[in-house]
N, C-alpha and C positions, 0 to 999 in steps of 0.2 A: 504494500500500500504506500502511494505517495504522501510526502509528509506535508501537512498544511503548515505553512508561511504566514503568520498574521503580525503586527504591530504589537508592540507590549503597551498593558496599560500600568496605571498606577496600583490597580488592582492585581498584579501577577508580581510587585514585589516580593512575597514571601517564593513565588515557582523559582523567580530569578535564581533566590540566595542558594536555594537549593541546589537548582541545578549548575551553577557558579561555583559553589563548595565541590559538589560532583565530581564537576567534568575537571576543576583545578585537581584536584587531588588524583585523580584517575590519571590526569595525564601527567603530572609535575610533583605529585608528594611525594615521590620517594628521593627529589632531590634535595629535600631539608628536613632540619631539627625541627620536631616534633611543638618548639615554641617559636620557633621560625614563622613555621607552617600557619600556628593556628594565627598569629598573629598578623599575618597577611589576609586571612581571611576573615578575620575579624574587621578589618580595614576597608577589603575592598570587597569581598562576597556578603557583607550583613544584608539584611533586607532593609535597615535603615539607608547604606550603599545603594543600593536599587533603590529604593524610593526617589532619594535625591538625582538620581538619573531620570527617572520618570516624571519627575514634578513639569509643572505646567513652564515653570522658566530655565529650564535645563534647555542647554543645545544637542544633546546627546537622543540619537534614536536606537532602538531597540528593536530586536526582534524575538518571535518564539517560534520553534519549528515543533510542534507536533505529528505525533501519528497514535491513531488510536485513544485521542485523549490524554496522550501522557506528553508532558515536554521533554523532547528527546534534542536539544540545540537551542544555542542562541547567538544572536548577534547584536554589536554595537558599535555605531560609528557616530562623528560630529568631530568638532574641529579638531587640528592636528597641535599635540603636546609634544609630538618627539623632541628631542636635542639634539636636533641638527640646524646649522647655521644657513641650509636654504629654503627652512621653515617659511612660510609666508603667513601671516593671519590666515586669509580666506583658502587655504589649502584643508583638506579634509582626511580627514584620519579611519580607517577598519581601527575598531578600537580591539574587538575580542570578535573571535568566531571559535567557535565548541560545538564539537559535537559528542552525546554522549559515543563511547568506543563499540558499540556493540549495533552503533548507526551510521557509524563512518560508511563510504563507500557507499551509499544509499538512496544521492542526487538532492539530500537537505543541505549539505553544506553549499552545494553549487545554487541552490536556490536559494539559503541565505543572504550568498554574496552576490548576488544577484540584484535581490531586495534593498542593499546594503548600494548598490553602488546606482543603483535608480534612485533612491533619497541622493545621497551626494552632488548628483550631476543631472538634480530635477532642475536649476538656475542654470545649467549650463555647465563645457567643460571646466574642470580643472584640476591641480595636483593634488593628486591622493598618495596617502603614505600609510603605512603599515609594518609595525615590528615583529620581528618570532625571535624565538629563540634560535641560538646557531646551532644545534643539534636535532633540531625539528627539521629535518628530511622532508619528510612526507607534508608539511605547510609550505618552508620554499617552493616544491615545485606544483604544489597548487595556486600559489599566488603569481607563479611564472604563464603560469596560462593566461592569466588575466592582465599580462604586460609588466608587470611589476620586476623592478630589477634592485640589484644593490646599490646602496646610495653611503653603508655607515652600518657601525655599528657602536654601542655604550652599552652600560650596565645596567641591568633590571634591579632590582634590590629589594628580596625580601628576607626579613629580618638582618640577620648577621651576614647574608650574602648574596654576593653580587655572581648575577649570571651574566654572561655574553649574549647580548639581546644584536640580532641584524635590523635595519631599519632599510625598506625596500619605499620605493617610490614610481610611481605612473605618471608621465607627465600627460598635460590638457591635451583631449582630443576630443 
């Protein structure tokens, strides 16, 4: 079954946090301390986190991929924070794309980023940016599909450590 694409509201904070805790820890928990771990995702997975993404004056959009009623994905894009010096204000950022593991390969992440990159370049074109980890294989060359090349990379930082994060960029077309 194809998975349904819809908008998050303020009301799917709690789905968020969860599947944010999820899908983070499914893909990335075994690479930190256990006060590492939780305290990143106390930061950024809470559902207070989501909330304030979804609030009425956030610039940040959201998605939820279901199937079967359960949320199996999510996405989030709005402007670009990386740390690169050819950052522009109105350049636009893939913030997070997850999919839970056992729906990878399944045509929601491509229709996430799908969703995600029609919000972006509804005003028109322009540069999109997007980071992964440098050991995420299988995200570089999904994001390679969709033009995105290497531009950079800096540190992610949760807790006591710092990962090798790449920073990929699409110029306007």
């Amino acid at each position: 079954m194809q998975a349904l694409i819809r908008r998050a509201t303020p009301a799917d904070a709690a789905t968020l946090a969860a599947l944010g805790t999820f899908t983070f820890i499914e893909t990335f928990g075994h690479l930190y301390t256990p006060e590492d771990l939780q305290a990143f995702l106390d930061a950024s997975h809470s559902e207070a986190a989501y909330a304030a993404l979804l609030s009425a004056d956030s610039p940040y959009a959201l998605w939820l991929a279901e199937r079967d009623g359960q949320a199996i994905g999510y996405a989030q894009a709005g402007p670009c924070g990386l740390p690169h010096a050819d950052v522009r204000a109105e350049d636009g950022e893939i913030k997070r794309l997850y999919l839970r593991g056992d729906a990878q390969n399944s045509g929601a992440g491509r229709a996430l980023m799908d969703a995600m990159l029609a919000w972006l370049l509804a005003d028109g074109p322009r540069i999109l940016w997007l980071s992964v980890w440098s050991e995420n294989y299988g995200a570089q060359r999904f994001y390679a599909r969709y033009g995105f090349e290497f531009a950079g990379e800096y540190h992610f930082i949760v807790g006591e450590q710092r990962d090798r994060e790449f920073m990929y960029r699409r110029l306007a077309r």
